[in-house]
C-alpha positions, 0 to 999 in steps of 0.5 A: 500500500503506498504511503503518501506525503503532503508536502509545503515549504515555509512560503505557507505560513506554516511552520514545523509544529504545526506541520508535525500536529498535522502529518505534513512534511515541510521543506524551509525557503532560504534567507540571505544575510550579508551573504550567508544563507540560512534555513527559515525558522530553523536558523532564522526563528519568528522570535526577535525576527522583525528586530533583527529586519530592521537593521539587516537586508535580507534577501529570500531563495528557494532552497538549493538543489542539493537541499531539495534532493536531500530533504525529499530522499528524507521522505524515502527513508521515512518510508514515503513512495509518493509525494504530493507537493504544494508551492504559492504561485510561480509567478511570486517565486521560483520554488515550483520550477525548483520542485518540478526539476530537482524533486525527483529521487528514486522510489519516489513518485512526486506531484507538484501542484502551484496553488497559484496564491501566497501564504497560508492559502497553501496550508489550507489546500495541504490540509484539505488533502490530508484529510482527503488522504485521511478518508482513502483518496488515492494519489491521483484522485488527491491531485485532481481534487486539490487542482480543483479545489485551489481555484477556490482559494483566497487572500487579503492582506494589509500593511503596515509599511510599504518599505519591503514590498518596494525592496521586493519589486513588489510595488512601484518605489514611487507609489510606495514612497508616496504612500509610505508618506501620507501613511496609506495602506494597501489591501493586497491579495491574489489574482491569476498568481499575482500579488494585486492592489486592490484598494488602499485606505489612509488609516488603520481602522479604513484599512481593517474595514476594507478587509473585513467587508472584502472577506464577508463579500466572498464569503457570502452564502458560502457554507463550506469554507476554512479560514486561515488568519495570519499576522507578522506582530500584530496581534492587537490588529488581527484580534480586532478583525476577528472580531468583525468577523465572528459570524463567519468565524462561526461558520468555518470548518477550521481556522487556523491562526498562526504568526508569519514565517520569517520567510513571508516576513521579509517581503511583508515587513513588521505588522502585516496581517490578514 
């Protein structure tokens, strides 16, 4: 009988206690500092991580080809023959072109699958396939599911600087600076693998509305739905749009809560949430 692995890096938001309460595999990003590489939350922990960013430029990888080979002929050794593997979308990194060339290792079948959003979208489809996998779904029968089911995924995120994201490309210096200026934050989320503005709001509380009234839009009538709230130190802004959310917080199959990885830290800098 063949014995399936759900694999994710740390570009879910998940980190390894989670992946062990969960039976998930998880694969750490490589971070850059001043030219020395290191294995997020192994070497580059969440705690004390946004006082160490602000004061040294970092840079984020997928892990090297021998990294890859070695974690995934870990996955033999524990007795794996397959393995199912999710990444945030090509477009933001290069982890699922790493994955499809390097993750192939003898007796090992592997599937990769971009999720085509960021974040912990990722662990939710991860965990909807453990519990596929939990009721007997076959290797192919998980692919094909979790393909469909990823169309289906979600995110909204906001800022509360924009100095990363404009290090990262991920937003023009100009708008950036200007908007870093009259302290205006964006609401980012998904769209076809893309990180998308799609609006912006000059103050917190506007900030946190636009979130909220975009999550109640989409989840609207839905009755089968998870959540998955995320935030980089800042649980006092998180809390307070929970709270705006309880009614759907009540109605979800699971949520899951959990701070960012040092990974997704460095692109979203201190305080980001959703």
């Amino acid at each position: 009988m063949s014995k399936i692995a759900i694999v994710v890096d740390t570009a879910s938001n998940m980190g390894f206690e989670m992946a062990k309460k969960f039976g998930i595999e998880l694969i750490p990003y490589s971070i850059e500092i001043e030219g020395e590489i290191y294995e997020d939350l192994i070497e580059i922990p969440r705690e004390g991580f946004y006082e160490r960013l602000d004061k040294e430029h970092m840079t984020t990888g997928v892990p090297s080809i021998g990294k890859i080979q070695v974690f995934m002929e870990g996955l033999v050794e524990k007795g794996y023959d397959k393995a199912l593997i999710f990444t945030i979308s090509k477009e933001t990194s290069g982890m699922y072109s790493a994955m499809r060339l390097h993750s192939s290792v003898p007796s090992l079948d592997t599937f990769v699958i971009d999720t085509r959003t960021v974040g912990p979208g990722v662990s939710l489809l991860a965990l909807y396939a453990k519990d596929l996998l939990d009721r007997g779904f076959s290797f192919n029968e998980l692919a094909k599911a979790c393909s469909l089911r990823r169309d289906q995924l979600g995110v909204a995120a906001s800022f509360r600087t924009l100095v990363y994201l404009i290090r990262g490309g991920r937003i023009s210096s100009f708008k950036g600076h200007l908007g870093e200026a009259l302290k205006i934050y964006p609401l980012i989320t998904i769209k076809e693998g893309k990180l998308e503005q799609v609006a912006k709001a000059r103050g917190k509380a506007k900030s946190q509305r636009q979130m909220v009234d975009m999550i109640k839009e989409q989840l609207a009538g839905a009755d089968d739905y998870d959540l998955a709230f995320f935030h980089a130190d800042n649980d006092e802004e998180i809390a307070l749009v929970k709270e705006q959310l309880a009614d759907e917080i009540s109605r979800a199959a699971r949520i899951v809560d959990f701070p960012s990885t040092s990974v997704l830290g460095v692109h979203g800098g201190p305080k980001y949430f959703g």
